[in-house]
C-alpha positions as a printed NumPy array, in Angstrom:
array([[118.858, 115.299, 189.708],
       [119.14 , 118.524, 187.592],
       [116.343, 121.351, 187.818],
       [115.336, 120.105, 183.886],
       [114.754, 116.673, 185.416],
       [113.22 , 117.876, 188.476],
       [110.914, 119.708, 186.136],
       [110.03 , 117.049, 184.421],
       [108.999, 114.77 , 187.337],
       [106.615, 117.516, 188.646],
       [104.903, 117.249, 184.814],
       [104.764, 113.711, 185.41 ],
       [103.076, 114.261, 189.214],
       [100.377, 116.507, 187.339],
       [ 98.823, 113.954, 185.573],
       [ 97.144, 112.77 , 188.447],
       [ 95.172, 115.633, 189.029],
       [ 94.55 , 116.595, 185.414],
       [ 92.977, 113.267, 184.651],
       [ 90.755, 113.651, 188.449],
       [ 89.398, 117.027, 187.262],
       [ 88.571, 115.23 , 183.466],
       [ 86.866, 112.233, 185.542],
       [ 85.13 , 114.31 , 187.61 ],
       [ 84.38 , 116.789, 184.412],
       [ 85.538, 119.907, 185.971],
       [ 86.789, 121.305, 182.587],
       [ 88.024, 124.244, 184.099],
       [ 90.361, 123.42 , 186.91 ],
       [ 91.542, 120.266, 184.625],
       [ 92.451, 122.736, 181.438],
       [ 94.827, 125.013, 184.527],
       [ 96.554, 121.727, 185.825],
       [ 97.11 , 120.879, 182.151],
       [ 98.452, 124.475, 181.422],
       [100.979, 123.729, 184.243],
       [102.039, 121.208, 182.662],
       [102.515, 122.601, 179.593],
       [104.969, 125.308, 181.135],
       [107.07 , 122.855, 183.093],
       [107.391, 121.274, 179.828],
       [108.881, 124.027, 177.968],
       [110.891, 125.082, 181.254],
       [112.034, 121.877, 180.977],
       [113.977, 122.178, 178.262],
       [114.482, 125.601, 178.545],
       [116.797, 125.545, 181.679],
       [118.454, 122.021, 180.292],
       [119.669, 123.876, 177.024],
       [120.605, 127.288, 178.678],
       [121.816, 126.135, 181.753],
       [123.934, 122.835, 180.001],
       [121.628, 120.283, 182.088],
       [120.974, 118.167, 179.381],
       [121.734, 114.645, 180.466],
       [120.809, 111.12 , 179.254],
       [118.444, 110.599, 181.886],
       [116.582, 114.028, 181.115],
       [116.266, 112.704, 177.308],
       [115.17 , 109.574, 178.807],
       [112.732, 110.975, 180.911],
       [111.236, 113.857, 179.053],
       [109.567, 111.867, 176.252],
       [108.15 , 109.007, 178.623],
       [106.717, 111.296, 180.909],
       [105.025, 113.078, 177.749],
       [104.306, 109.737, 176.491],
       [102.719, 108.581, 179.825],
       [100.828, 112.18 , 180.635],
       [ 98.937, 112.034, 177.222],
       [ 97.96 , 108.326, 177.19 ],
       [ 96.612, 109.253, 180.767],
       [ 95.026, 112.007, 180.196],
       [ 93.23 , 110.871, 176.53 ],
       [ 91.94 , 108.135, 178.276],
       [ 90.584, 110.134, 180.925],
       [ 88.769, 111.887, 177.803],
       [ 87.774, 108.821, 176.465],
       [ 86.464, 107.493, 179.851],
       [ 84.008, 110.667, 179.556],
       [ 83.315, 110.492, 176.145],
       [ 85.087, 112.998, 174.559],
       [ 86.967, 110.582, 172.636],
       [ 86.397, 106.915, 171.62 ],
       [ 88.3  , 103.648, 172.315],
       [ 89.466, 103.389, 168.272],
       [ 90.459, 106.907, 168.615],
       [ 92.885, 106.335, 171.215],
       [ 94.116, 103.237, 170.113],
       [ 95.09 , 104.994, 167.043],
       [ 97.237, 107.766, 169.175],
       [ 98.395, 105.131, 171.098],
       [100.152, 103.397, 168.387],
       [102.373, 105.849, 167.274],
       [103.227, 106.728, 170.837],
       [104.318, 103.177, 171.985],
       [106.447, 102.853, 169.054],
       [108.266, 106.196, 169.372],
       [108.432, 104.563, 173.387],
       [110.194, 101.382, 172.427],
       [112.891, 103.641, 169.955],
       [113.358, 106.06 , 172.7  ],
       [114.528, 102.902, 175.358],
       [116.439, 101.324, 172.489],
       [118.654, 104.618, 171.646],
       [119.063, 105.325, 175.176],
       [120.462, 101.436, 175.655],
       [122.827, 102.074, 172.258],
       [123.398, 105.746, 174.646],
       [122.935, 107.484, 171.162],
       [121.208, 111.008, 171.421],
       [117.623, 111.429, 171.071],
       [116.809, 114.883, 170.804],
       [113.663, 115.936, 169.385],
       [113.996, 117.421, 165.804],
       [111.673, 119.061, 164.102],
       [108.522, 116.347, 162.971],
       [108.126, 115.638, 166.428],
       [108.035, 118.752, 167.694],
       [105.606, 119.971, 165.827],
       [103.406, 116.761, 166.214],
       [103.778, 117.762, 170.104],
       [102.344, 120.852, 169.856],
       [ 99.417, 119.261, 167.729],
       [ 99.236, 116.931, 170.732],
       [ 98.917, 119.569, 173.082],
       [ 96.349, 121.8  , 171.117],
       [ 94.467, 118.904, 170.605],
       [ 94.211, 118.083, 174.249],
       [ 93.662, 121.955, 174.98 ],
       [ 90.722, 122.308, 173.054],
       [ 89.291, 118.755, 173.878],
       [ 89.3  , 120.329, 177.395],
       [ 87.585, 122.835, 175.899],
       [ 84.761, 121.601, 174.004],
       [ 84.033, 118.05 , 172.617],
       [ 84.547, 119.243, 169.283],
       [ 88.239, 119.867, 169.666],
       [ 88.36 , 116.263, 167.591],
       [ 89.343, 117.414, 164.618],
       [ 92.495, 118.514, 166.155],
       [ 93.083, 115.613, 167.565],
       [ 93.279, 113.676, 164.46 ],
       [ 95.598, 116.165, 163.054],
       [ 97.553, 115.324, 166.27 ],
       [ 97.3  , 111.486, 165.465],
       [ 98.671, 111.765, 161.712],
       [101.128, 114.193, 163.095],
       [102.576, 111.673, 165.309],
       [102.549, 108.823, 162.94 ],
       [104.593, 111.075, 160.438],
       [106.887, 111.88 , 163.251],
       [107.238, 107.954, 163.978],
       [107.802, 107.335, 160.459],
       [110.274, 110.391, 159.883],
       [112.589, 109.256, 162.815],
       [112.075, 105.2  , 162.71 ],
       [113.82 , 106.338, 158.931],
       [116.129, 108.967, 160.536],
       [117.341, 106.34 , 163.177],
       [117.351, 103.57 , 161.257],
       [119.87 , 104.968, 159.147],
       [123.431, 103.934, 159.964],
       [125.916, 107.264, 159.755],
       [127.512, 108.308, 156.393],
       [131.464, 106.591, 156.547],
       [133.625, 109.315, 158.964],
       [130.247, 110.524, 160.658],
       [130.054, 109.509, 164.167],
       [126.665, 109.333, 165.606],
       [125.526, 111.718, 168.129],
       [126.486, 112.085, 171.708],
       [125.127, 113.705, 174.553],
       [127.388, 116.195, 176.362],
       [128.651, 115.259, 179.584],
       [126.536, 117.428, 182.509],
       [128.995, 120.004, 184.109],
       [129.502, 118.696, 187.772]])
């Protein structure tokens, strides 16, 4: 268990209260517990890249536990009313396909590293949720969030699906120093 991964299970523990403090609507302490998360995201990956922790479990692990935090914590929002049940069925579909491709490369132990469409649909994801914290009206960033991840599903279901060029090998992750 590296520090990166260790990181990320502590993201993944944080849901729990986040999604109390939405239920209970206590906007404030919920939007700090969320903010938590947020930086043991970026530490995350952070101290996998600079301190050569990135492992195939950490890759593994990283976008499930985002997966899992933001399906948790929109339908805490929804369970309030902040958002409706069409609303996050439609962020949920992009999310359990991107799901299903992440298990499949990890079986095929090809690397998965985040490139650039779904990194920015991540931070769309996490404004979104910010300012639906916030205020109620924070849903206009959270459709921008929703299209952002179904480009991001598209870009890399095309990306993926794509067998490598003849003398290209395909991606491997770099054994984790012992």
């Amino acid at each position: 268990m590296t520090v990166a991964n260790v990181l990320t299970v502590l993201r993944g523990a944080l849901l729990v209260p986040t999604v109390l403090a939405v239920l209970d609507r206590h906007w404030g302490m919920a939007l700090a517990v969320f903010v938590a998360a947020l930086v043991t995201d970026v530490l995350d990956g952070w101290v996998a890249r600079k301190r050569h922790q990135v492992t195939i479990v950490g890759q593994l692990l990283d976008p499930v536990v985002d997966k899992v935090f933001y399906l948790g914590l929109f339908s805490a929002l929804t369970a309030v009313g902040r958002l409706t049940v069409p609303s996050l069925v439609a962020f949920s579909i992009p999310q359990l396909g991107l799901g299903v491709g992440t298990l499949l490369l990890w079986r095929r132990r090809r690397e998965f590293a985040a490139e650039w469409p779904g990194k920015a649909a991540s931070v769309l994801t996490a404004l979104a949720a910010g300012l639906l914290l916030l205020t109620p009206y924070g849903i206009w960033a959270f459709w921008g969030a929703v299209g952002a991840q179904f480009i991001a599903g598209g870009y890399y279901l095309v990306r993926r699906a794509t067998p490598p060029t003849r003398g290209e090998a395909p991606p491997r992750t770099r054994p984790t120093p012992r």
